[in-house]
Short mmCIF file of the C-alpha atoms (twelve columns), coordinates in Angstrom:
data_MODEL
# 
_entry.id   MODEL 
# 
loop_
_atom_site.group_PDB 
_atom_site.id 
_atom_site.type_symbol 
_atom_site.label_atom_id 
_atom_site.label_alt_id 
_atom_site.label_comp_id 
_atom_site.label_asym_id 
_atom_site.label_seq_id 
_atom_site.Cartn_x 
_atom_site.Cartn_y 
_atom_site.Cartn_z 
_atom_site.pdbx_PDB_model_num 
ATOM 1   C CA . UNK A 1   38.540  -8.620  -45.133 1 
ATOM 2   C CA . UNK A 2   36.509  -10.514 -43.040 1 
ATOM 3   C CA . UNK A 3   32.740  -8.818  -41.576 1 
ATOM 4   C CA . UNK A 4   31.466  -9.143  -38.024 1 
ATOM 5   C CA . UNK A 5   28.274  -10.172 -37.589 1 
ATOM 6   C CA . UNK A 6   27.004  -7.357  -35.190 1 
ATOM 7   C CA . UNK A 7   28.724  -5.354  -37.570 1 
ATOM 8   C CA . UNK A 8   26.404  -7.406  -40.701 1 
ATOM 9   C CA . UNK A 9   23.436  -6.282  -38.704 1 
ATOM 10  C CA . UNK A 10  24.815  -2.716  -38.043 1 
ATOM 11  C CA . UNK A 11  25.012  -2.248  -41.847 1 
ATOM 12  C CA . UNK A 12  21.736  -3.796  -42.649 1 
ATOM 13  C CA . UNK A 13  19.364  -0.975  -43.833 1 
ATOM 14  C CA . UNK A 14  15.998  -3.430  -44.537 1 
ATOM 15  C CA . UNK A 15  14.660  -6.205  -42.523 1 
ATOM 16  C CA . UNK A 16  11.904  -9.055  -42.740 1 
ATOM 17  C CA . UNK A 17  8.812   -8.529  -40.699 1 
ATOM 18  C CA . UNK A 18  9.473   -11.788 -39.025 1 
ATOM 19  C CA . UNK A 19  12.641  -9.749  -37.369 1 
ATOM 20  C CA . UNK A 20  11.026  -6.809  -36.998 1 
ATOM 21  C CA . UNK A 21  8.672   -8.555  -35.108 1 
ATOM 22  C CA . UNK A 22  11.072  -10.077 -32.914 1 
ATOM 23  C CA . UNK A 23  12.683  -6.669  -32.104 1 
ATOM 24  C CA . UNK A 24  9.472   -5.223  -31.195 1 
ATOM 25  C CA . UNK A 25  8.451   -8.501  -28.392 1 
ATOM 26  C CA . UNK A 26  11.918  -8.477  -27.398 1 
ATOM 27  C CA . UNK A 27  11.505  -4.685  -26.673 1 
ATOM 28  C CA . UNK A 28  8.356   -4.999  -25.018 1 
ATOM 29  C CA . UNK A 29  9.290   -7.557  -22.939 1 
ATOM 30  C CA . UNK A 30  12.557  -6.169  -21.760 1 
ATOM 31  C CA . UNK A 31  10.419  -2.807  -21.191 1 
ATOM 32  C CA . UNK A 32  8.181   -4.625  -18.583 1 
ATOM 33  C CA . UNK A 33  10.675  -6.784  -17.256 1 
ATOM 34  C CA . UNK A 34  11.292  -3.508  -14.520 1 
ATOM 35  C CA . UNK A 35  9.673   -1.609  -12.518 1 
ATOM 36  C CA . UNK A 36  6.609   -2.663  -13.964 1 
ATOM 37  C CA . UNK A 37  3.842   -3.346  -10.939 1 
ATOM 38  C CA . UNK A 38  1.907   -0.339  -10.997 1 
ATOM 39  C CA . UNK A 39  0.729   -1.581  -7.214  1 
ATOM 40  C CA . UNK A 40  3.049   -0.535  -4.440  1 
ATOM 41  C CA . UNK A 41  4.025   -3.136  -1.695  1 
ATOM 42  C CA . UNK A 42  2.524   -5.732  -3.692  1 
ATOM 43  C CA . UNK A 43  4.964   -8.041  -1.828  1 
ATOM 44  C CA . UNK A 44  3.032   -7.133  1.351   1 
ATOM 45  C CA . UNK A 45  6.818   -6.283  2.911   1 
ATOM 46  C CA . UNK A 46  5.822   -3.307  4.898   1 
ATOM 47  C CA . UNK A 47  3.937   -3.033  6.852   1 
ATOM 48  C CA . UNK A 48  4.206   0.412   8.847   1 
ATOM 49  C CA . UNK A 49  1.170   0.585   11.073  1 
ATOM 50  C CA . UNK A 50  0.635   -3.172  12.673  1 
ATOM 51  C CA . UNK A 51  -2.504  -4.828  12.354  1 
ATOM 52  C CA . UNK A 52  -5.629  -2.468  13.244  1 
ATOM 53  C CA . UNK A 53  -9.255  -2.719  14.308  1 
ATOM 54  C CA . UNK A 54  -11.415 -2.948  10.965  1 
ATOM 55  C CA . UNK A 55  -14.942 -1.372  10.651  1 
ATOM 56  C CA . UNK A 56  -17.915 -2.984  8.076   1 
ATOM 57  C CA . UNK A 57  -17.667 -1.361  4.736   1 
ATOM 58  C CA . UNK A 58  -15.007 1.148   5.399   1 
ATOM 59  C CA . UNK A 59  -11.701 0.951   4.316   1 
ATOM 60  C CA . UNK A 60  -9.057  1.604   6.864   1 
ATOM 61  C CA . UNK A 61  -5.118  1.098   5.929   1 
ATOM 62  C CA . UNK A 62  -3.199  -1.423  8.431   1 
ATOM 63  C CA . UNK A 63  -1.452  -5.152  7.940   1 
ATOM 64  C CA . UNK A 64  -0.048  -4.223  4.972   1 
ATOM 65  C CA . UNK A 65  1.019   -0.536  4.040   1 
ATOM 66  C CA . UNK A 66  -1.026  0.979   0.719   1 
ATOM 67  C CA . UNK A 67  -3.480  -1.701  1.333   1 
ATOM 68  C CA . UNK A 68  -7.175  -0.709  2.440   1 
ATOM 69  C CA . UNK A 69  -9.082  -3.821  3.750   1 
ATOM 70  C CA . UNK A 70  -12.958 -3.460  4.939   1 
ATOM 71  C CA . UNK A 71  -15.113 -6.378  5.807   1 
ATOM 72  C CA . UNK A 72  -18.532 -6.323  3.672   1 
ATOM 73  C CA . UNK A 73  -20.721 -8.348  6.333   1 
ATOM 74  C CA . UNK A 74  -23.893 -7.661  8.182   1 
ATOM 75  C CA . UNK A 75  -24.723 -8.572  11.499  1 
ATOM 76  C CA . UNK A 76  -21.910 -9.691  13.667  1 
ATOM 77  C CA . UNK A 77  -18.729 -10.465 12.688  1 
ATOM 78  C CA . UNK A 78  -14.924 -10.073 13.462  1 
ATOM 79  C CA . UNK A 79  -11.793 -10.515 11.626  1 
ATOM 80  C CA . UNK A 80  -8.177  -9.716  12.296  1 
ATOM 81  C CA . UNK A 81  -6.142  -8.131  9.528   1 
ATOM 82  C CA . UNK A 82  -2.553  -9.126  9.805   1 
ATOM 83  C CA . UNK A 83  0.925   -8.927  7.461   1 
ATOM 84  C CA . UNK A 84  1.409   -12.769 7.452   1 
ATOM 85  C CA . UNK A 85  4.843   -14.705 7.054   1 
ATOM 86  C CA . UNK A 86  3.529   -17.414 4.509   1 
ATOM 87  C CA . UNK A 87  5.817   -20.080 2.817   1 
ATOM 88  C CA . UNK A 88  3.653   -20.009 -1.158  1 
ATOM 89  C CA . UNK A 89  4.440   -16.922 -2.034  1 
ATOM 90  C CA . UNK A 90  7.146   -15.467 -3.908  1 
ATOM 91  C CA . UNK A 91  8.039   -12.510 -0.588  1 
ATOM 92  C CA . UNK A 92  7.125   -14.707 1.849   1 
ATOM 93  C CA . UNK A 93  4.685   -12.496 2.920   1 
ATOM 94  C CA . UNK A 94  0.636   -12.251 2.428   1 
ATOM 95  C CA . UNK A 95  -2.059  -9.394  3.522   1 
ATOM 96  C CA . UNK A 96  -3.959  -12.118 6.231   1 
ATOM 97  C CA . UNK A 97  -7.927  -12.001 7.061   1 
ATOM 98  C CA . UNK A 98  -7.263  -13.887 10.231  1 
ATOM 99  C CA . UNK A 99  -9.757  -15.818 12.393  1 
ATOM 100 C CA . UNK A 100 -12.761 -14.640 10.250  1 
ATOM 101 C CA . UNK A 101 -16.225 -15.219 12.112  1 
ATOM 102 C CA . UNK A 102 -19.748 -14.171 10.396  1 
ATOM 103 C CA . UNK A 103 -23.241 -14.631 11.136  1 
ATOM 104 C CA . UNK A 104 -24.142 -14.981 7.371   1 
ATOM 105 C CA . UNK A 105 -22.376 -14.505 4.046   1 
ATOM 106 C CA . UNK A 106 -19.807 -11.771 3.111   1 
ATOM 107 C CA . UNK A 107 -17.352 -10.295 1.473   1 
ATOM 108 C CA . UNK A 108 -13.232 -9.491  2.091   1 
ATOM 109 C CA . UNK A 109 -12.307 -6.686  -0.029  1 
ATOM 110 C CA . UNK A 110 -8.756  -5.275  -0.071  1 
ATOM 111 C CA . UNK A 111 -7.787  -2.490  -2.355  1 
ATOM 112 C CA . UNK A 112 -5.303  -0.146  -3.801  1 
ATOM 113 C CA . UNK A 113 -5.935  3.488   -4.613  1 
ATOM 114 C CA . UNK A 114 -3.542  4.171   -7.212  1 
ATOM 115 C CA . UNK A 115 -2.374  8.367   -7.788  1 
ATOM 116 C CA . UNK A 116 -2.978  10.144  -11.144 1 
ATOM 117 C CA . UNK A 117 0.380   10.280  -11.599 1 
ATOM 118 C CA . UNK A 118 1.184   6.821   -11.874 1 
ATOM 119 C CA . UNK A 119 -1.559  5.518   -14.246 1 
ATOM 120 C CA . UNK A 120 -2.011  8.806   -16.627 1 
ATOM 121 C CA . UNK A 121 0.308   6.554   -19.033 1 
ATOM 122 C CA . UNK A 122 -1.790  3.676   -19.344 1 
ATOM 123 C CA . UNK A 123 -4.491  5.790   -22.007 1 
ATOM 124 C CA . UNK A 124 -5.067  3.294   -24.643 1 
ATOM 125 C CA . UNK A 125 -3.322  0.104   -23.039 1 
ATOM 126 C CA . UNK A 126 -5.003  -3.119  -21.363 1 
ATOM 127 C CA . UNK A 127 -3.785  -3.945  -17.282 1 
ATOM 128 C CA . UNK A 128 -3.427  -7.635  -16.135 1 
ATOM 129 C CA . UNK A 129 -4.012  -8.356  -12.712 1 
ATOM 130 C CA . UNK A 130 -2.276  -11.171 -11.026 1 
ATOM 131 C CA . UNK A 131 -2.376  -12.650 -7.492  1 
ATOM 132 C CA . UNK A 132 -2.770  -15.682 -5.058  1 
ATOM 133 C CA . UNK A 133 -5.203  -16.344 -2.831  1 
ATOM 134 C CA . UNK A 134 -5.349  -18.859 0.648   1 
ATOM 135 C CA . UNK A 135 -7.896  -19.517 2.559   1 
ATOM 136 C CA . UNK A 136 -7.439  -22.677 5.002   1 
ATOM 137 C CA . UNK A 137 -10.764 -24.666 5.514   1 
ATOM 138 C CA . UNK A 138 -14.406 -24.644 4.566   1 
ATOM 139 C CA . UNK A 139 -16.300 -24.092 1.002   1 
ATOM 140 C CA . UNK A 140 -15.412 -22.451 -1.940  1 
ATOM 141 C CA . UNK A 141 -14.590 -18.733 -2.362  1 
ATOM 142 C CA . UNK A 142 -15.318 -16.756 -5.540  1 
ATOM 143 C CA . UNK A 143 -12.876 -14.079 -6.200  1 
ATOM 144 C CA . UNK A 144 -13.793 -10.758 -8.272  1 
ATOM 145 C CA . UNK A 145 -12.157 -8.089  -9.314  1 
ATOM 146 C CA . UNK A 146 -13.482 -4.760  -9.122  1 
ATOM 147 C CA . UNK A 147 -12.043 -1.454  -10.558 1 
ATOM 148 C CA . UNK A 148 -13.171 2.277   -10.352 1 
ATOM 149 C CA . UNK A 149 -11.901 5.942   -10.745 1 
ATOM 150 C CA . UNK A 150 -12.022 8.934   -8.794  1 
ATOM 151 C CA . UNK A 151 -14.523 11.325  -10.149 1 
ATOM 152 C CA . UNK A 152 -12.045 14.387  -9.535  1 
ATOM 153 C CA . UNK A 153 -8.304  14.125  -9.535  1 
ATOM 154 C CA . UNK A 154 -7.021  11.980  -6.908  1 
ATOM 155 C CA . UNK A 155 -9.991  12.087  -4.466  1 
ATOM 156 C CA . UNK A 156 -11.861 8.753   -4.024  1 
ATOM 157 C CA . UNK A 157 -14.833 10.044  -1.883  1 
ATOM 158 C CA . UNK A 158 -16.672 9.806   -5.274  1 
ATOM 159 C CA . UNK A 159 -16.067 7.455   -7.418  1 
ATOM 160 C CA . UNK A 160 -17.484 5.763   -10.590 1 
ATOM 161 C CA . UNK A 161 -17.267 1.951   -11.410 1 
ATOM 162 C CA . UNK A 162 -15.300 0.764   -14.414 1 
ATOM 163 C CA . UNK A 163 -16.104 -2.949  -14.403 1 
ATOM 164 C CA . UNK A 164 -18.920 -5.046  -12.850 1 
ATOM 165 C CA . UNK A 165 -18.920 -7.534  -10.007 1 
ATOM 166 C CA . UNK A 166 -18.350 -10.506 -11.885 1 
ATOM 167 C CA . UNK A 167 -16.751 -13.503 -10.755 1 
ATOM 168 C CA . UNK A 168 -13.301 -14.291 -12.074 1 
ATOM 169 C CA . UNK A 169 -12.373 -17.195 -10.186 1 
ATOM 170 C CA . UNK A 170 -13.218 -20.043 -7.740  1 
ATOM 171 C CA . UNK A 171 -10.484 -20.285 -5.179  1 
ATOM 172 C CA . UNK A 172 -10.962 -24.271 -2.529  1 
ATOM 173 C CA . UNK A 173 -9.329  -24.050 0.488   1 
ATOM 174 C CA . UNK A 174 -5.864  -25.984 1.662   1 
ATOM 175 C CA . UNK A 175 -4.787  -24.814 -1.515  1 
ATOM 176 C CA . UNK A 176 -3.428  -21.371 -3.286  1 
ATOM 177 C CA . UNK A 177 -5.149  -20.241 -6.180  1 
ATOM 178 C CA . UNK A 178 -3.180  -18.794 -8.615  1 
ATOM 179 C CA . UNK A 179 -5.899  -15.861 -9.947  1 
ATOM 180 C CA . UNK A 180 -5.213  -13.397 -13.264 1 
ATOM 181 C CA . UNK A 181 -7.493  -10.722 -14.862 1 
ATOM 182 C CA . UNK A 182 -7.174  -8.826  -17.877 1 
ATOM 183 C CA . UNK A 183 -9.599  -5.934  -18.428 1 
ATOM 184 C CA . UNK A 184 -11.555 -6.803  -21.772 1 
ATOM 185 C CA . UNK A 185 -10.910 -3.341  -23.254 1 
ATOM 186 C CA . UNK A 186 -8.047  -0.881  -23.405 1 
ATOM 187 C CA . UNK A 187 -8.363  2.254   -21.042 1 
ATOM 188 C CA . UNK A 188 -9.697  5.923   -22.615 1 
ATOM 189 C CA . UNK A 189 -7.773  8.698   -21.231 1 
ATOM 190 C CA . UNK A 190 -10.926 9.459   -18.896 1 
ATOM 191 C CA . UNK A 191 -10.805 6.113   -17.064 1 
ATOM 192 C CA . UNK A 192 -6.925  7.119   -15.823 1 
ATOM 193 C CA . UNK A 193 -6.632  10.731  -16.038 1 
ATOM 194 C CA . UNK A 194 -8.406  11.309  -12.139 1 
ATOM 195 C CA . UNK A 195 -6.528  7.795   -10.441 1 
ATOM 196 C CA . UNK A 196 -7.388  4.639   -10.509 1 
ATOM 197 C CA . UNK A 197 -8.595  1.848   -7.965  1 
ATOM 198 C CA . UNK A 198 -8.221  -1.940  -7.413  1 
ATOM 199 C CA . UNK A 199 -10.468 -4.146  -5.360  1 
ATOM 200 C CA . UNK A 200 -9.738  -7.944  -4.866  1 
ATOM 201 C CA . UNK A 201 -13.299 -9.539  -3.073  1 
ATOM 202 C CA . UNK A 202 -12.986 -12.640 -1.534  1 
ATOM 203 C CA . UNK A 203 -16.719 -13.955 -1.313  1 
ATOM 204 C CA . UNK A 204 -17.944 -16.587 1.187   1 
ATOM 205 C CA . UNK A 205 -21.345 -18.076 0.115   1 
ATOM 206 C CA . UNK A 206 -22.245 -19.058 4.186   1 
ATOM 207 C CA . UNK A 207 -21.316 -17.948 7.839   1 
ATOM 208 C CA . UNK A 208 -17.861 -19.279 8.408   1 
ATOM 209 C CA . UNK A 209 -16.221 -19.627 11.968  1 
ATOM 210 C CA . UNK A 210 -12.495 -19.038 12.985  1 
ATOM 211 C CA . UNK A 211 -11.478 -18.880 9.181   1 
ATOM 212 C CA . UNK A 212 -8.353  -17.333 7.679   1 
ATOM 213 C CA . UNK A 213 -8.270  -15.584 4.084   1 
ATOM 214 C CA . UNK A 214 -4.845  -14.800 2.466   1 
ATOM 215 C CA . UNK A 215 -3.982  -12.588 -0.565  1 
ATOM 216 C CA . UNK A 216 -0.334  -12.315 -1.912  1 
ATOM 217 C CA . UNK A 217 1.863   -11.591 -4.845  1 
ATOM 218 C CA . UNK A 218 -0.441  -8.616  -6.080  1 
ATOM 219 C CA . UNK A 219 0.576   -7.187  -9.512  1 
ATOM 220 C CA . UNK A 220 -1.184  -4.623  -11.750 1 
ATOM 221 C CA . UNK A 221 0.750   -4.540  -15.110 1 
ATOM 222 C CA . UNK A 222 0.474   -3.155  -18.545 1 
ATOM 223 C CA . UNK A 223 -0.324  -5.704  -21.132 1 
ATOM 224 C CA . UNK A 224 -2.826  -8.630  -22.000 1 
ATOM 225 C CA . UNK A 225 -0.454  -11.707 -20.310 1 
ATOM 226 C CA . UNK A 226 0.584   -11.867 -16.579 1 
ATOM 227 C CA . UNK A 227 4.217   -12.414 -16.048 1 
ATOM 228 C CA . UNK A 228 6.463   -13.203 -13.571 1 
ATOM 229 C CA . UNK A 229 5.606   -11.178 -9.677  1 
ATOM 230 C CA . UNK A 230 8.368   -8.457  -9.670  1 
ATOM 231 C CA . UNK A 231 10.757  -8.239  -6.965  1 
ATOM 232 C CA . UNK A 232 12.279  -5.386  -5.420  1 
ATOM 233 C CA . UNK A 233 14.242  -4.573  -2.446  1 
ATOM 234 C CA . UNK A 234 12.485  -3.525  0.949   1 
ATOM 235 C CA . UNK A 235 14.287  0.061   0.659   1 
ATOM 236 C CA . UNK A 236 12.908  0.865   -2.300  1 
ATOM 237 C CA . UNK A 237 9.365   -0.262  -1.239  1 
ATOM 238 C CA . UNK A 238 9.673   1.504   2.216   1 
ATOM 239 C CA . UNK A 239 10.594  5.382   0.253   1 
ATOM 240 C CA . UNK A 240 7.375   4.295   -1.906  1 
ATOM 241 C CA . UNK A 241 5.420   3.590   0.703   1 
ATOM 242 C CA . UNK A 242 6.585   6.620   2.758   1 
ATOM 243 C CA . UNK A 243 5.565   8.797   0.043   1 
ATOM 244 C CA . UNK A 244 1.985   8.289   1.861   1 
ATOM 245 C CA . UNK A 245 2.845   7.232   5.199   1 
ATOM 246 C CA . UNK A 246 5.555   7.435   7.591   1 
ATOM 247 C CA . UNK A 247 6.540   7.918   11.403  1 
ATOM 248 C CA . UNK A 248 9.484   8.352   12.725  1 
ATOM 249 C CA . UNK A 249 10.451  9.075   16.556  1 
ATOM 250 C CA . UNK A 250 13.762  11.710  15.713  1 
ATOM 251 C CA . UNK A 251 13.327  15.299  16.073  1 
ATOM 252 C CA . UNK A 252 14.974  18.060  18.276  1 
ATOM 253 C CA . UNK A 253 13.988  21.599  19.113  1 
ATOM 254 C CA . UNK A 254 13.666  24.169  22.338  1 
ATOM 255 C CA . UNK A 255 11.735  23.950  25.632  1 
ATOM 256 C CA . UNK A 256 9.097   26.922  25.268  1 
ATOM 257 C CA . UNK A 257 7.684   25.889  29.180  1 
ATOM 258 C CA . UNK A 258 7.998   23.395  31.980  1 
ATOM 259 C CA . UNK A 259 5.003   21.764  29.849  1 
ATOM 260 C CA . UNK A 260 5.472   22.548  26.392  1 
ATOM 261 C CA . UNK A 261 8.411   22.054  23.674  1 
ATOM 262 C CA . UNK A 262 8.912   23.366  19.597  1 
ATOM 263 C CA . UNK A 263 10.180  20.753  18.100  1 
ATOM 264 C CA . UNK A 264 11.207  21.014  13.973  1 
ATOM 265 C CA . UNK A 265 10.290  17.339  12.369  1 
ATOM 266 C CA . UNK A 266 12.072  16.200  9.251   1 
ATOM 267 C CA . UNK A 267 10.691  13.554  7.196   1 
ATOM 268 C CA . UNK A 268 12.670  10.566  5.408   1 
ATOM 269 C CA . UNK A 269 10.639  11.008  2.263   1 
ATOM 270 C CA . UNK A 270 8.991   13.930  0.478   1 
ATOM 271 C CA . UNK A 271 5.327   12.831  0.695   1 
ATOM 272 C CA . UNK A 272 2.422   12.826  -1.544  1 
ATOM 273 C CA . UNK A 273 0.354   16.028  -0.536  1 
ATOM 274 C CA . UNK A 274 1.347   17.681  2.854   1 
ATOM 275 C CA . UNK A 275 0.409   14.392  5.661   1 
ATOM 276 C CA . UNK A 276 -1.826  14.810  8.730   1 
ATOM 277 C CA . UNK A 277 0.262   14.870  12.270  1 
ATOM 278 C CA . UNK A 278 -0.586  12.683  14.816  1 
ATOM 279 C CA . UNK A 279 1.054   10.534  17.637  1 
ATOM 280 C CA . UNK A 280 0.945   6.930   18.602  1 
ATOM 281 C CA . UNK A 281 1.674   7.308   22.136  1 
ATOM 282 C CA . UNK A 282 2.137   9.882   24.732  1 
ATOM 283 C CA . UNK A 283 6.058   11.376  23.559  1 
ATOM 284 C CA . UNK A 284 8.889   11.480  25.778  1 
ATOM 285 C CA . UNK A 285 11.162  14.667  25.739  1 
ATOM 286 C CA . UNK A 286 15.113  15.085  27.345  1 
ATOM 287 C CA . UNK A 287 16.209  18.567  27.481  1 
ATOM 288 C CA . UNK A 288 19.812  17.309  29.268  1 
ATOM 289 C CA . UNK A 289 18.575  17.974  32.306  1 
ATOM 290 C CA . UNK A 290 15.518  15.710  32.638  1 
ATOM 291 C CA . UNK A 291 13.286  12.664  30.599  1 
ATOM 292 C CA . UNK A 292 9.890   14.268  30.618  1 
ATOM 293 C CA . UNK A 293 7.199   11.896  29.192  1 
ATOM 294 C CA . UNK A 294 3.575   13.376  28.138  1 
ATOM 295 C CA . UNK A 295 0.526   12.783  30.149  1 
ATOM 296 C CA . UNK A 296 -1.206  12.197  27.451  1 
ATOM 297 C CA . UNK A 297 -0.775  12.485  23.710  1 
ATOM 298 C CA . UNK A 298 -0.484  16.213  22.287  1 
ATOM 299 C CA . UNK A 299 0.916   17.117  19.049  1 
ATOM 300 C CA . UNK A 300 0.020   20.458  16.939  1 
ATOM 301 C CA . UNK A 301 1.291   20.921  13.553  1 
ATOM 302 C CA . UNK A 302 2.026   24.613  11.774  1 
ATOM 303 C CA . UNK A 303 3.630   25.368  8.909   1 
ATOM 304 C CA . UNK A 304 3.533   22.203  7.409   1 
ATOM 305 C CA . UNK A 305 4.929   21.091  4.210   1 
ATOM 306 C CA . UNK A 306 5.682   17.438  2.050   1 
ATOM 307 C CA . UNK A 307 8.961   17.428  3.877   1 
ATOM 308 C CA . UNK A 308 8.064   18.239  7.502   1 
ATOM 309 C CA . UNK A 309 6.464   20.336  9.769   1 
ATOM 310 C CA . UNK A 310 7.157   23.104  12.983  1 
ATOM 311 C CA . UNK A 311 5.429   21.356  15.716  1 
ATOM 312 C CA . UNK A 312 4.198   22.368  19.041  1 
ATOM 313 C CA . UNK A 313 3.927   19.604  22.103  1 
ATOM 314 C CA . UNK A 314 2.497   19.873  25.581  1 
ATOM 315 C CA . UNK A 315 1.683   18.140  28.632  1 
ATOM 316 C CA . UNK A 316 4.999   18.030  30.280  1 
ATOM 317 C CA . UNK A 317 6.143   18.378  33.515  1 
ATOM 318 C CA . UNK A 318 9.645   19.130  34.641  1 
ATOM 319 C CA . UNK A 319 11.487  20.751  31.892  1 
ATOM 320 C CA . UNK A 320 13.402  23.909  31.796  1 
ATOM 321 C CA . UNK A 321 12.480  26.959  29.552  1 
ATOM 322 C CA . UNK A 322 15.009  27.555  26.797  1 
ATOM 323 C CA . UNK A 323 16.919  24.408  26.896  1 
ATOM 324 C CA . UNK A 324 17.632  22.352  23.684  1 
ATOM 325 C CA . UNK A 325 15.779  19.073  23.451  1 
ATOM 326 C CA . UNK A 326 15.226  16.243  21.569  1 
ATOM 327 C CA . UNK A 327 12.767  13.066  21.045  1 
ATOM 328 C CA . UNK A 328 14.125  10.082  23.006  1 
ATOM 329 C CA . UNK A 329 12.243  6.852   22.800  1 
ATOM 330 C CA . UNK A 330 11.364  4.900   26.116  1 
ATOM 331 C CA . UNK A 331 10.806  1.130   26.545  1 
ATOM 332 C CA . UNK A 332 7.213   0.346   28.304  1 
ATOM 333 C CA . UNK A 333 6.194   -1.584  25.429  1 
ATOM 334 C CA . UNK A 334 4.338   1.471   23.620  1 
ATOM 335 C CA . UNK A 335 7.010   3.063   21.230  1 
ATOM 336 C CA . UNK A 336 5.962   6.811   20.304  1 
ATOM 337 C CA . UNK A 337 6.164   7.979   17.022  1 
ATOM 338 C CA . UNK A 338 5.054   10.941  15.352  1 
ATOM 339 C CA . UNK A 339 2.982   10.269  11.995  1 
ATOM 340 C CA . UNK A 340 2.172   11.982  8.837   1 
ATOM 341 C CA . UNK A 341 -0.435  10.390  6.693   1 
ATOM 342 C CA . UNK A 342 -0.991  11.551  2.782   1 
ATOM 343 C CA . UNK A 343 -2.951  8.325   2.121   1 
ATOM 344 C CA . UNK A 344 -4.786  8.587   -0.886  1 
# 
């Protein structure tokens, strides 16, 4: 009677260590061949917020959801942050320092603050770092890597540096630079227990004028080689993403007064700790009767929770007490939106 192989290998109770080798690469490589960027959006996809107004040295979230940028530059300067449609990299998409002007040399510095949660696994294993940087006219830019941890669990207001400001690469412009980093020794338990934090620096060694700086394909893995950028649908991105930030314009709820409304917000996603409430624009309410818009802006949050809040609106005019009423969005070119923020 005639064996099958798979059946030969079923039965086959010893092994070289040239196949047991095999097994074990072929393992680890079809282990990190998903889900493996420990980054979120690192396909710069979504991008929740539009671009906003950046401040020296302090990192504020815009362009590119997850993604803190801060300019490091003294004396004047301005820069535009902005999720760019790029043809080089593998999304299409890149987190853009646009039209970069500086008085004197500086630094770019977008980074990731990565949650406990996601990184506790990673005692005793070595990250790469891949990416690709743009930057469209003028001299060389070094690029560094920089990493830290939170000194208490998931709060970055005090951190402590893991590696030094060193430079990894030399990127020239008209071209991408294809930039990896591996950190030279495995992580303890105490560098990943609190969080963990990525910086990419873009360094310009003069003043530049009107300059763009682009960063794309970003991907933290686990493992001493980089591989191939991971892709991922937009969905699944957008419920990561929302886990920290999200806004959304549907709600419904009672008239209290002609002015004020209850209104009982649901969010899409649970979120990371319980968000911050805010609005983008004044909100506009229709109890069936009437479209009431706010004056001006007022939202106050009670009872809030990961999965949405009770919330209390005012400055309306017109409406009727004890009427059902709901959110409707107007055109004007200012959509409102209420937003809950859990960013790290």
């Amino acid at each position: 009677m005639s064996t099958s192989r798979t059946r030969e290998k079923a039965d086959k109770v010893t092994f070289t260590q040239t196949e047991v080798t095999s097994a074990i690469t072929a393992g680890d490589t079809a282990a990190r061949a998903g889900r493996k960027n420990l980054f979120i959006n690192g396909g710069c996809q979504v991008g929740q917020r539009g671009n906003v107004a950046l401040s020296n040295s302090a990192v504020k979230y815009g362009a590119c959801d997850r993604w803190g940028m801060y300019p490091n530059v003294s004396n004047t300067h301005s820069a535009t942050p902005s999720q760019a449609t790029v043809t080089w990299s593998e999304s299409g998409n890149a987190i853009g320092w646009t039209a970069v002007t500086t008085v004197q040399a500086g630094q770019m510095l977008t980074r990731q603050f990565i949650e406990s949660s996601n990184v506790r696994h990673l005692t005793g294993k070595k990250l790469t770092c891949s990416f690709k940087v743009f930057h469209d006219v003028g001299a060389d830019v070094s690029v560094n890597v920089l990493t830290l941890k939170p000194n208490s669990k998931d709060n970055f207001a005090s951190t402590t540096n893991l590696t030094s400001n060193t430079t990894i690469a030399t990127a020239a412009s008209g071209v991408v630079t294809e930039v990896s980093y591996t950190w030279p020794n495995a992580l303890t338990a105490a560098d990943c227990v609190n969080g963990f934090c990525v910086t990419i620096q873009l360094s310009t060694s003069t003043s530049v004028t009107n300059k763009n700086f682009y960063v794309a394909d970003l991907q933290l893995e686990e493992g001493s080689v980089a591989t191939d950028f991971e892709h991922r649908s937009y969905g699944e991105i957008l419920a990561d993403c929302q886990r920290y930030y999200q806004k959304t314009a549907t709600a419904s709820g009672v008239v209290s007064t002609s002015s004020i409304v209850y209104l009982a917000v649901q969010l899409v996603t649970e979120m990371r700790a319980v968000p911050t409430w805010s609005l983008s624009h004044p909100m506009q309410i229709n109890d069936v009767g009437v479209n009431a818009t706010q004056s001006s802006a007022d939202f106050t949050a009670y009872n809030s929770t990961t999965n949405g809040t009770f919330a209390n609106l005012g400055n309306f005019s017109g409406l009727t007490a004890y009427r059902g009423c709901l959110c409707r969005q107007h055109g004007g070119g200012n959509t409102p939106y209420m937003i809950a923020d859990a960013e790290l």
